[in-house]
Backbone as ProteinMPNN parsed JSONL, in Angstrom:
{"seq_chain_A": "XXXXXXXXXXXXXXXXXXXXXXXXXXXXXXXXXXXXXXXXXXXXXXXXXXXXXXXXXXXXXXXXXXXXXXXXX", "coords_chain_A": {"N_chain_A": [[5.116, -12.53, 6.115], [6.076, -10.532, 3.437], [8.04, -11.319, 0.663], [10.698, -10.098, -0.608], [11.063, -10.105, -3.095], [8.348, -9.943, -4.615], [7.784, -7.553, -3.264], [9.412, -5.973, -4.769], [8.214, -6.266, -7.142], [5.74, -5.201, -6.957], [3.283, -2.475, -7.838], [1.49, 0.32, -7.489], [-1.493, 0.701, -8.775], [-2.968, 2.132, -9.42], [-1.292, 4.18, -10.65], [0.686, 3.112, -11.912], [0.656, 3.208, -14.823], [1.111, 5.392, -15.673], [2.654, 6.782, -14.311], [5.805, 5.757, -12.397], [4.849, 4.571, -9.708], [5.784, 3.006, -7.801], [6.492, 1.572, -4.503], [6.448, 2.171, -1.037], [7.111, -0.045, 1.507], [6.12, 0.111, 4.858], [6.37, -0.491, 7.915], [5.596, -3.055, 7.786], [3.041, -3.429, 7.553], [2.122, -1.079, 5.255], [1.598, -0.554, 1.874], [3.239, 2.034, 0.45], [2.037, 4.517, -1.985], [4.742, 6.358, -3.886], [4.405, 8.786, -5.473], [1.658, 9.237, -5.537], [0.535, 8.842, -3.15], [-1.243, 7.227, -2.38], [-2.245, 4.331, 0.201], [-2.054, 1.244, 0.838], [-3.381, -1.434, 2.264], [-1.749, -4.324, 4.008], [-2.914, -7.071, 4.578], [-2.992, -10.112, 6.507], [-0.287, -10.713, 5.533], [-0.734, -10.117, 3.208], [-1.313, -7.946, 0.034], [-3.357, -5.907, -0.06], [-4.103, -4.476, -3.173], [-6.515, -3.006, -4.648], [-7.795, 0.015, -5.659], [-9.842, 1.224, -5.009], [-9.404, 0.631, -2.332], [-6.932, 2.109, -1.411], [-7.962, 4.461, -1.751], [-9.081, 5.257, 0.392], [-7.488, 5.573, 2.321], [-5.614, 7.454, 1.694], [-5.696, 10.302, 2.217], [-4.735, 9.84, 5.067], [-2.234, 10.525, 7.765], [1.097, 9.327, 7.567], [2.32, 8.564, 9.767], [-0.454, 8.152, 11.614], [-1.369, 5.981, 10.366], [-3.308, 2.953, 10.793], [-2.021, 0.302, 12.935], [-2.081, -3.117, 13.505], [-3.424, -2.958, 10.068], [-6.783, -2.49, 9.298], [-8.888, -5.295, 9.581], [-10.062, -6.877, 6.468], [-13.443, -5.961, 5.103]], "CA_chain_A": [[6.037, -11.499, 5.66], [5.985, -10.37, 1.677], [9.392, -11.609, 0.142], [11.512, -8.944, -1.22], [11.308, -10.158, -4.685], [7.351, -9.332, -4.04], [7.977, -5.839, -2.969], [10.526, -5.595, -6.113], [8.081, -6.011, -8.749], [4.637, -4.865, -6.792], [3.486, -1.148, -8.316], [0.2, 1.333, -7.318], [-2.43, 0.26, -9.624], [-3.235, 3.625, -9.803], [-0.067, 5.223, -11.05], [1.537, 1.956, -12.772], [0.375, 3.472, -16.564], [1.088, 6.935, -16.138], [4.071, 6.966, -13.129], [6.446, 4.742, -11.526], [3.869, 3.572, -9.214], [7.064, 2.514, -6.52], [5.627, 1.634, -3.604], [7.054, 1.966, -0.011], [6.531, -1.271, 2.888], [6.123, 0.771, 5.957], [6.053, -1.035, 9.399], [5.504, -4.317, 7.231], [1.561, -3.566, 7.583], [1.431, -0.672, 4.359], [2.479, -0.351, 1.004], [2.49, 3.237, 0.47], [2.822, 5.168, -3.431], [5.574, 7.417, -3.272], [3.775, 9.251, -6.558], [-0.288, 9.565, -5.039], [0.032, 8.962, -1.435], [-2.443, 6.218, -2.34], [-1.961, 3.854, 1.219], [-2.656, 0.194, 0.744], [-2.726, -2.163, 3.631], [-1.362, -5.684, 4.04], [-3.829, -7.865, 5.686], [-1.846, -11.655, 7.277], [0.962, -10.76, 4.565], [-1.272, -10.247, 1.577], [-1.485, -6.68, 0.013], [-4.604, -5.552, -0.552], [-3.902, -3.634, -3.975], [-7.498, -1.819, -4.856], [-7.452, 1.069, -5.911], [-10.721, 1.56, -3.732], [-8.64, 0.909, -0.859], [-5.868, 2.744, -1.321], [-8.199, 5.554, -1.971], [-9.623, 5.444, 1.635], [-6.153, 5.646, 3.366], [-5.161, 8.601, 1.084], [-5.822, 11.692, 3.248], [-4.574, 9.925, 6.235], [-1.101, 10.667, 7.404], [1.508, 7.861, 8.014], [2.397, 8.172, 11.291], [-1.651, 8.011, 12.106], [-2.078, 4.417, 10.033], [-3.236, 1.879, 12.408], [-1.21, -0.931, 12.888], [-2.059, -3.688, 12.111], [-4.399, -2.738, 9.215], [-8.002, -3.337, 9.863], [-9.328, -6.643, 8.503], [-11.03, -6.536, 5.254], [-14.958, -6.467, 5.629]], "C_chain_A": [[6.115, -11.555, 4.14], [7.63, -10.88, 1.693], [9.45, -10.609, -0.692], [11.645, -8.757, -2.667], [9.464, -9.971, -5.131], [7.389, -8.141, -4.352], [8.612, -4.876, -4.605], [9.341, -4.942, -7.579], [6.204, -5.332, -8.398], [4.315, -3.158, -7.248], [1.659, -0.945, -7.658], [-0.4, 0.748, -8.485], [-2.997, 1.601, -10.004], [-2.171, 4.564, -10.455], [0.397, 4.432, -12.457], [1.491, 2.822, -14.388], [1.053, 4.786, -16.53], [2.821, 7.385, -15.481], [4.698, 5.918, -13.043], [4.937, 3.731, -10.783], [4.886, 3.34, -7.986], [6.248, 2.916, -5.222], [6.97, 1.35, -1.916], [7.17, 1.143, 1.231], [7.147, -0.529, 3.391], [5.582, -0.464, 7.292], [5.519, -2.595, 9.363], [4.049, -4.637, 7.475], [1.086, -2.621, 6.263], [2.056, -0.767, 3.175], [2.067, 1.248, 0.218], [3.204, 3.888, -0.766], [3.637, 6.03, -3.098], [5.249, 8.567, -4.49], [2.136, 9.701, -5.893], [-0.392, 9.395, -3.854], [-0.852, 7.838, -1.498], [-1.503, 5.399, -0.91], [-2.294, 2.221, 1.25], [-2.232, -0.973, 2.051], [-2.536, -3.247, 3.082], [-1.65, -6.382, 5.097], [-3.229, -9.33, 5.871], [-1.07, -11.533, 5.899], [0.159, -10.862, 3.215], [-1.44, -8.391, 1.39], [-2.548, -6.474, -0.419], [-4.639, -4.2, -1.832], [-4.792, -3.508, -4.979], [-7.56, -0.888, -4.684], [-8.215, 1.781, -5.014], [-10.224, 1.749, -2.559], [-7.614, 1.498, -0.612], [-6.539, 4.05, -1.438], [-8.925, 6.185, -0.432], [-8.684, 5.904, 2.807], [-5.625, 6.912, 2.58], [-4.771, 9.896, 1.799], [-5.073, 10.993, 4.568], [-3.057, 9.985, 6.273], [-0.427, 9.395, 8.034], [1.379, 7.74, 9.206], [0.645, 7.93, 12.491], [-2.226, 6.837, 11.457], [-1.825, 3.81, 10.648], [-2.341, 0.725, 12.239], [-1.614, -1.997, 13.551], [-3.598, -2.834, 11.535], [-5.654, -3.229, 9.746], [-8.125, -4.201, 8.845], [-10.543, -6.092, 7.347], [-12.729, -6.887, 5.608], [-15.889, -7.396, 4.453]], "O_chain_A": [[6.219, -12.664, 3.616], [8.316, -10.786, 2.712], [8.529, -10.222, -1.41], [12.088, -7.807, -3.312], [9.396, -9.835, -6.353], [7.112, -7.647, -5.445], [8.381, -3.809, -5.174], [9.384, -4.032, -8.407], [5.477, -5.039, -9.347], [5.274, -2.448, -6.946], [0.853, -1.854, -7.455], [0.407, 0.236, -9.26], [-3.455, 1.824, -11.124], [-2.452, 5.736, -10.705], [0.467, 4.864, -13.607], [2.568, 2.931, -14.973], [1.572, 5.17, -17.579], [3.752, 8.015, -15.983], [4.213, 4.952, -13.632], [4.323, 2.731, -11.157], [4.32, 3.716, -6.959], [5.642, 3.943, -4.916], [7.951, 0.611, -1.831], [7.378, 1.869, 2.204], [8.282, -0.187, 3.057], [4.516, -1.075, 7.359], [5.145, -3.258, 10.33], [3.688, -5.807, 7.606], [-0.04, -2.893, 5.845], [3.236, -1.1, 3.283], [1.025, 1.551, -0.365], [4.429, 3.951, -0.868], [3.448, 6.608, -2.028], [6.086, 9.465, -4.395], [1.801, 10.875, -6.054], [-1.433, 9.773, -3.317], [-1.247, 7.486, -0.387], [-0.306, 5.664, -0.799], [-3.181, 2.101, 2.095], [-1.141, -1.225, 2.564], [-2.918, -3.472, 1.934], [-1.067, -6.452, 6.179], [-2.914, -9.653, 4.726], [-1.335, -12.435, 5.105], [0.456, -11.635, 2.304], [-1.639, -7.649, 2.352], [-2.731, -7.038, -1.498], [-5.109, -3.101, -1.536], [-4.412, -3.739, -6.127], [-7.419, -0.516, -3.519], [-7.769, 2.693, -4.319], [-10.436, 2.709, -1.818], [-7.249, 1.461, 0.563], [-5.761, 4.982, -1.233], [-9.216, 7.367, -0.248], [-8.992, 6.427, 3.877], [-4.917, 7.491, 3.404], [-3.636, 10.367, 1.874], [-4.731, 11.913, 5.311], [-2.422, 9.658, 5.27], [-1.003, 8.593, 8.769], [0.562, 7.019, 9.78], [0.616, 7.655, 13.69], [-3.375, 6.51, 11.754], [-0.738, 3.659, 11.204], [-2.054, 0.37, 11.095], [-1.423, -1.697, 14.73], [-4.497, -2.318, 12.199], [-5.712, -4.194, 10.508], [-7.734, -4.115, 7.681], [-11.467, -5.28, 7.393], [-13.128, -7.867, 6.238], [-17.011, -7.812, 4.743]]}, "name": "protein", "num_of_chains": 1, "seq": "XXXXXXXXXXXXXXXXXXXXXXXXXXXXXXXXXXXXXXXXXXXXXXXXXXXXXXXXXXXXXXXXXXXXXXXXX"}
């Protein structure tokens, strides 16, 4: 489980310079921009925050991200 002080200070890597970046833990598997929609998963409690990968989950909508995240390849 991420600790809350974690979540507090984690931002989109994609936004961070330009936006907020504020990111949303959904279902304690995504962390999702509330600025780009970017979607980043959290693989055994680690966030996977590439921009690559957040750019793959983009188009998809929440309620259709898998749970748990697939494992990184």
């Amino acid at each position: 489980m991420l600790s809350q002080e974690l979540l507090e200070i984690l931002r989109c890597p994609a936004c961070v310079r330009e936006k907020d970046g504020l990111l949303e833990f959904y279902q304690e598997s995504w962390l999702i921009c509330q600025d780009c929609d970017r979607k980043y998963p959290v693989v055994e409690d680690i966030p996977v925050m590439l921009i690559d990968e957040g750019d793959k989950w983009v188009k998809v909508a929440v309620k259709d991200l898998p749970l748990p995240p697939p494992a990184m390849k």
